[in-house]
C-alpha positions in Angstrom: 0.0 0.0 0.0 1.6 3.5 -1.0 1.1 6.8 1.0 -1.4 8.3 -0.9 0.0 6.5 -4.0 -3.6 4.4 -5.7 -6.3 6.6 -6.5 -8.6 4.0 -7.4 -8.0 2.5 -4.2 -10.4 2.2 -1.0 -7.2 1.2 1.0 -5.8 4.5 1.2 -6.3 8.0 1.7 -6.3 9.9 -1.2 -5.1 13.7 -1.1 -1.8 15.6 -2.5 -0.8 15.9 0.8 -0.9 12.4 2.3 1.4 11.1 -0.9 3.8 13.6 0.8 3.6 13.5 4.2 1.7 10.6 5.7 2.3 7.1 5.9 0.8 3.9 4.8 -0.6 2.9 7.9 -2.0 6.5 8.6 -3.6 6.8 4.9 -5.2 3.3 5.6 -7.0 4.6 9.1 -8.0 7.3 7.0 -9.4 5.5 3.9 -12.5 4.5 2.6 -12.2 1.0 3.4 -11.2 1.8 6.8 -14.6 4.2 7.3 -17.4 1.7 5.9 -15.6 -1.2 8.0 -16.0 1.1 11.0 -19.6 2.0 10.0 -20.4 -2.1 9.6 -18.7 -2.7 13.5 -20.9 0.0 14.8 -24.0 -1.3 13.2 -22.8 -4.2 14.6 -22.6 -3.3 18.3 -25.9 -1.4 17.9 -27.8 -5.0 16.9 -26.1 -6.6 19.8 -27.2 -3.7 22.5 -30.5 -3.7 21.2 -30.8 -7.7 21.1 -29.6 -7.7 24.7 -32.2 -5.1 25.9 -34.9 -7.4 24.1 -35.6 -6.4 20.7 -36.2 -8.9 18.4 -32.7 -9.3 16.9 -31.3 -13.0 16.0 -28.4 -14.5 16.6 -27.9 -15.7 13.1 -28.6 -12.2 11.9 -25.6 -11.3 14.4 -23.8 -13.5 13.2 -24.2 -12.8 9.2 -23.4 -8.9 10.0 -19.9 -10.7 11.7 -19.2 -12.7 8.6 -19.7 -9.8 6.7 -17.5 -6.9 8.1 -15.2 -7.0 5.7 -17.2 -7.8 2.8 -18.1 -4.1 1.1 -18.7 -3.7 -2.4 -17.5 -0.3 -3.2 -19.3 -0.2 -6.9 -22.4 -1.3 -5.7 -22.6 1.4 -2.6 -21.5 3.6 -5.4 -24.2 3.1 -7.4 -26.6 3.3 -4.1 -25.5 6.6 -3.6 -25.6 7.9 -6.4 -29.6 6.8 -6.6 -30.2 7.6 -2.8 -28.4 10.7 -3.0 -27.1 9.4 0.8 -24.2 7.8 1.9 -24.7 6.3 4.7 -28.2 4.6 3.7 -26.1 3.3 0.8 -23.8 1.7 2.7 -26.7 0.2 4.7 -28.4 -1.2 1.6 -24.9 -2.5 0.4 -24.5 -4.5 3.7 -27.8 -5.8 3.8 -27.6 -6.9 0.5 -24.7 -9.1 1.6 -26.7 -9.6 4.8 -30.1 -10.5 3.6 -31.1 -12.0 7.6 -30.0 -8.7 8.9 -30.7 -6.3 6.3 -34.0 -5.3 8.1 -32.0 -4.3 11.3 -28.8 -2.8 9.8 -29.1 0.8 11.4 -32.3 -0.1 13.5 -33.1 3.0 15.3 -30.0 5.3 14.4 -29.4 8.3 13.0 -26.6 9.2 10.0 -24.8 10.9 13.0 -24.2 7.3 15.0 -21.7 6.3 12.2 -20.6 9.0 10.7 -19.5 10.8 14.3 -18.0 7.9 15.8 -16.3 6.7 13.4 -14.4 10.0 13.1 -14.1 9.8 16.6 -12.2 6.4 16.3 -10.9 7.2 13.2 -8.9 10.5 15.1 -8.0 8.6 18.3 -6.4 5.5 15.9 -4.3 8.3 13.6 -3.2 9.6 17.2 -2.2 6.1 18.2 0.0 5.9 15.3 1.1 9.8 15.4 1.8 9.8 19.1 4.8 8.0 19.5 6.5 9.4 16.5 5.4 12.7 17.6 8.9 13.7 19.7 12.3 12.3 21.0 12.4 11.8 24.6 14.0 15.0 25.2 10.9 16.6 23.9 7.5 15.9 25.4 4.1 16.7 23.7 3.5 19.5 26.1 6.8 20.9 25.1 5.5 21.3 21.6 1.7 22.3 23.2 3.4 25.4 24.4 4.6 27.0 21.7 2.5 28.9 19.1 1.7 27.6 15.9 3.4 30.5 14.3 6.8 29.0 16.1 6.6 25.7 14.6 7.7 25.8 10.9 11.4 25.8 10.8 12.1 25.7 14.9 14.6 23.9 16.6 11.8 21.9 18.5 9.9 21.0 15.8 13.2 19.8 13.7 14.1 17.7 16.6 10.9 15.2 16.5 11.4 12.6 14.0 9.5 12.4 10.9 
């Protein structure tokens, strides 16, 4: 996988300045693939919170969304959005097309905002997990760098000395 590298790729983040700057690993957390698996996880954990406070959920319909995580068919939620006009409830036709058990509980009771803001929650707190230890030597702590003014940073002796 390249930083920033495949265009026509859904395992990596695609912008001029993550082929620069950003790693593999931190173009994958931020990639397409990465989001609709993360959107599928929490659709996930929604059917399993709502089967254990009673709804009428299955377990085989649990267990079809769990074989199914990783199984997105970018062309056809393509296609679904461009005729819903709505990402997220083409993604949730996609999956329930692979999921036909589930498909009528894919989503039950959420709104856009249940995937779409946690998975940029996790999304940010994963690129930190991979920026955080690269962030600075020992000699210089993230509070160190906190301190100083963003105006400060480009060319400073601090900012040279965290690795890249």
């Amino acid at each position: 996988m390249s930083a920033g590298g495949d265009h026509g790729s859904p395992d990596t983040y695609r912008s001029p300045l993550a082929s620069r700057y950003a790693s593999p690993e931190m173009c994958f957390v931020f990639s397409d693939r990465y989001k609709f698996r993360t959107w599928r996880q929490l659709w996930l954990w929604l059917a399993e919170a709502e089967q254990t406070l009673g709804l009428p959920i299955t377990d085989d319909q649990i267990q079809e969304m769990k074989s199914n995580l990783d199984n997105i068919d970018f062309k056809m939620a393509a296609e679904e959005e461009k005729r819903l006009r709505h990402d997220v409830m083409a993604h949730v036709h996609t999956f329930g097309h692979c999921c036909p058990k589930a498909a009528g509980i894919i989503h039950l009771g959420a709104t856009s905002c249940y995937v779409g803001d946690n998975t940029d929650l996790i999304i940010l707190r994963n690129a930190l997990d991979l920026l955080l230890p690269k962030a600075c030597t020992a000699d210089h702590s993230w509070e160190t760098l906190l301190s100083l003014d963003s105006g400060s940073l480009h060319g400073s002796p601090e900012l040279e000395a965290c690795p890249r």
